[in-house]
C-alpha positions as CSV (number, residue, x, y, z in Angstrom):
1,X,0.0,0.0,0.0
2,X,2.8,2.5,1.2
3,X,4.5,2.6,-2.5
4,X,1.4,2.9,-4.4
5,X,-0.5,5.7,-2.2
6,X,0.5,9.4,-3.1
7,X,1.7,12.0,-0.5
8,X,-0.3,13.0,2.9
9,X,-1.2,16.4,3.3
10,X,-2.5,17.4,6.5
11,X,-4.7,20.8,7.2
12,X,-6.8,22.1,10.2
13,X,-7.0,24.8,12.2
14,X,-3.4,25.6,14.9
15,X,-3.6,23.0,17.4
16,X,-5.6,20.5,15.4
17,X,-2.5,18.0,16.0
18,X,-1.2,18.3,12.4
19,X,2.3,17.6,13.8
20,X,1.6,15.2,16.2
21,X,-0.2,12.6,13.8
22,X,2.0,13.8,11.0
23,X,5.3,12.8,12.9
24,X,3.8,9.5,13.9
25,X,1.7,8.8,10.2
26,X,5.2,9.5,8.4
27,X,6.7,6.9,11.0
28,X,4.1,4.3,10.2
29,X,4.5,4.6,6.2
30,X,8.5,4.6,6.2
31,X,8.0,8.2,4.5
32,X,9.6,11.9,5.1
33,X,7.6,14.3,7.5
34,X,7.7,18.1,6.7
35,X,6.2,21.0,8.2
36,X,5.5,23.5,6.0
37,X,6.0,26.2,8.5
38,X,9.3,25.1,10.0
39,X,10.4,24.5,5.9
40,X,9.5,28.0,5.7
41,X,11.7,29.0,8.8
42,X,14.5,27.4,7.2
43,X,14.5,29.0,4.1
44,X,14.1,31.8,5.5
45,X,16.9,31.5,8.7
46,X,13.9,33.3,10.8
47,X,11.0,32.4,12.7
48,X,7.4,32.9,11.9
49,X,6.9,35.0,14.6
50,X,10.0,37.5,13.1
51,X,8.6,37.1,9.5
52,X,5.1,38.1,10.7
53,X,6.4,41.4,12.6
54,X,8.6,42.1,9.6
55,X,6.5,41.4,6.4
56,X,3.3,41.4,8.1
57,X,0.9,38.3,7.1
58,X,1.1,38.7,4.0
59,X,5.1,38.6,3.3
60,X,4.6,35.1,5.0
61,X,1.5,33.7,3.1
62,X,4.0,34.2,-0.4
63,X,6.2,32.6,1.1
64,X,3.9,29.9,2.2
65,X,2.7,29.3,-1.2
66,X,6.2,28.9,-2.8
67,X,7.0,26.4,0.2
68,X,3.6,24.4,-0.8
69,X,4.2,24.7,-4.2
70,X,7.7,23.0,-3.4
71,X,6.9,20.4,-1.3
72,X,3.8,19.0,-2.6
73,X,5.9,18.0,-5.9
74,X,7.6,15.8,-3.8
75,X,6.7,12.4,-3.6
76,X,5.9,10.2,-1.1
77,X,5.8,12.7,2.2
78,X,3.7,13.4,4.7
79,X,3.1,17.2,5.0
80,X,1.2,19.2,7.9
81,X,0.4,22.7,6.5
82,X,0.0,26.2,8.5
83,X,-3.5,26.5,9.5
84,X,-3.9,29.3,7.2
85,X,-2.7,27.8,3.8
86,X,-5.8,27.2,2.6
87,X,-6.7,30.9,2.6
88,X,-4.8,30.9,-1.0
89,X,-6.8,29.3,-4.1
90,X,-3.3,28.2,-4.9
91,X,-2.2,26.5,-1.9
92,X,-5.9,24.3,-2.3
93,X,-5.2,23.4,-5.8
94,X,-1.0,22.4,-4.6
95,X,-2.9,20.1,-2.0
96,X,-6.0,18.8,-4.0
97,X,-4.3,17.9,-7.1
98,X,-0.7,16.8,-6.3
99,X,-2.0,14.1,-3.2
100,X,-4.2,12.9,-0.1
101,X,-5.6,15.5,2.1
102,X,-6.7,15.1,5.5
103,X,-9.0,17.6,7.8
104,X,-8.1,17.3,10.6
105,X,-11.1,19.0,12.3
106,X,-10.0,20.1,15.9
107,X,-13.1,22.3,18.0
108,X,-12.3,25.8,19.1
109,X,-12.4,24.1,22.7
110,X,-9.5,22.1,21.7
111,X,-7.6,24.7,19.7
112,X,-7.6,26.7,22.9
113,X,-6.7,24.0,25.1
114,X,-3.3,23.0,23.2
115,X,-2.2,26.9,22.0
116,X,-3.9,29.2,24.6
117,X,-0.4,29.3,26.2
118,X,1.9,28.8,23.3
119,X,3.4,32.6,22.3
120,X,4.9,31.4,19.0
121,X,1.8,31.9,17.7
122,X,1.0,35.5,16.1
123,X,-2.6,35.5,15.3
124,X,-3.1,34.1,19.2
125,X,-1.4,37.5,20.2
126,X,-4.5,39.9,21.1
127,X,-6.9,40.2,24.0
128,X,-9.0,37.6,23.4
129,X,-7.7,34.0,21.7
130,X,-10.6,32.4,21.7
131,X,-12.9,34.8,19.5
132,X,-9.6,34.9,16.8
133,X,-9.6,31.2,16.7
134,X,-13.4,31.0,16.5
135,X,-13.5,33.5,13.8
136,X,-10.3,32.0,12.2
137,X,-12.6,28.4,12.5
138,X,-16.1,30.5,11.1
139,X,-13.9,31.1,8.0
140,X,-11.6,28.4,7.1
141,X,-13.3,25.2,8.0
142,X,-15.6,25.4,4.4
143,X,-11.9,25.8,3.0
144,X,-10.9,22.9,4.6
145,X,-13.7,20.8,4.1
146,X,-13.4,21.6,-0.1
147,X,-10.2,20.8,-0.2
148,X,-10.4,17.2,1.9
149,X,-10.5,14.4,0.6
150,X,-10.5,12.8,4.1
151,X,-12.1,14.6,7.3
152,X,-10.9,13.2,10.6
153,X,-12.4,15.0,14.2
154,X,-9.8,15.9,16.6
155,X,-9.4,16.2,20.4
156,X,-11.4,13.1,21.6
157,X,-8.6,10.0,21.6
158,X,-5.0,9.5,21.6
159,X,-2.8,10.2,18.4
160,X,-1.9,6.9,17.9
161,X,-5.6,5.5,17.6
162,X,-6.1,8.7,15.4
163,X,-2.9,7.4,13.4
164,X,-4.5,3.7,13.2
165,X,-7.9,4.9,12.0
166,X,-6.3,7.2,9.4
167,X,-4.2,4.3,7.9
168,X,-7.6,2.2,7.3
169,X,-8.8,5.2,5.3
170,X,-5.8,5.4,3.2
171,X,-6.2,2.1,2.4
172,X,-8.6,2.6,0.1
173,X,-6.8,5.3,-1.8
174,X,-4.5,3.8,-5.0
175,X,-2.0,5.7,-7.1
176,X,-4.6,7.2,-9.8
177,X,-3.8,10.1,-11.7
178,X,-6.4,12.1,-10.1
179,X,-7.7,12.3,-6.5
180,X,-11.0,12.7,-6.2
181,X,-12.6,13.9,-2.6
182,X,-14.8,11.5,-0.6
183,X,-15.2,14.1,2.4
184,X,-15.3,11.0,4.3
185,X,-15.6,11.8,8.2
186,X,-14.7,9.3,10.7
187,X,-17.1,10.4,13.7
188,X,-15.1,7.5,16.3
């Protein structure tokens, strides 16, 4: 199965546990794990925090677009994306077209729970967290929903079940040309 199934994208909102099941996901198929942010940070030599004071959202989104353009040509990773990168048309059509993408739908609850504390986060950085990561959810969960092909809830069981059920939906995925989305979602 490993050799014949594409690359793993992962999206969802900032503490959705992109990393987390990435790491462990890339373990379990004997492929590469990349962050797109921390590619971006090396690139760069700077932090997102640094790029986001000195080019403002925007000088980072470029140059999360040329990252995602970069690393989804690459076969046979596993990539968790910035919560954001769906934002860009061309960041959905990278993901959509060039592999497997997984939702990973994590509730505000949860996204508070796991970053409330976490001040490498720029958006998180105003008065109140949980109204930016409930409008930051109001907005990009459509996004990530029309981009999925694969729509897994977060927050209610431990990343290596998560890992376990992911893998049985892979299954099912071959090497075809093009991906089409099931938006299936596993409600365990």
């Amino acid at each position: 199965m490993v050799e014949e199934l594409p690359s793993v994208f992962l999206v969802g909102p900032m503490g959705a546990g992109k990393t987390t099941i990435g790491k462990l996901l890339a373990k379990q198929l004997g492929r590469t794990f990349v962050d797109s942010d921390w590619y971006v940070e090396s690139q760069t030599g700077a932090d997102i925090a640094w790029i986001f004071a000195k080019e403002g959202e925007a000088g980072f989104r470029e140059r999360e677009t040329r990252a995602i353009d970069e690393l989804t040509q690459k076969n046979q990773i596993v990539l968790a994306t910035g919560g954001g990168a769906v934002m860009c048309a061309e960041n959905r059509a990278f993901l959509q077209q060039r592999g497997i993408v997984v939702y990973l739908n994590a509730p505000v609850d949860v996204q508070m729970a796991r970053t409330a504390k976490d001040k490498s986060r720029p958006l998180l950085q105003q008065p109140n967290p949980r109204k930016i990561l409930q409008d930051l959810y109001s907005k990009r969960d459509p996004l990530y929903r029309q981009v999925a092909h694969i729509i897994m809830p977060t927050g209610h069981t431990y990343p290596r079940h998560m890992v376990n059920q992911l893998l049985q939906q892979l299954a099912s995925f071959n090497n075809s040309a093009t991906i089409t989305p099931e938006h299936n979602e596993n409600e365990s």
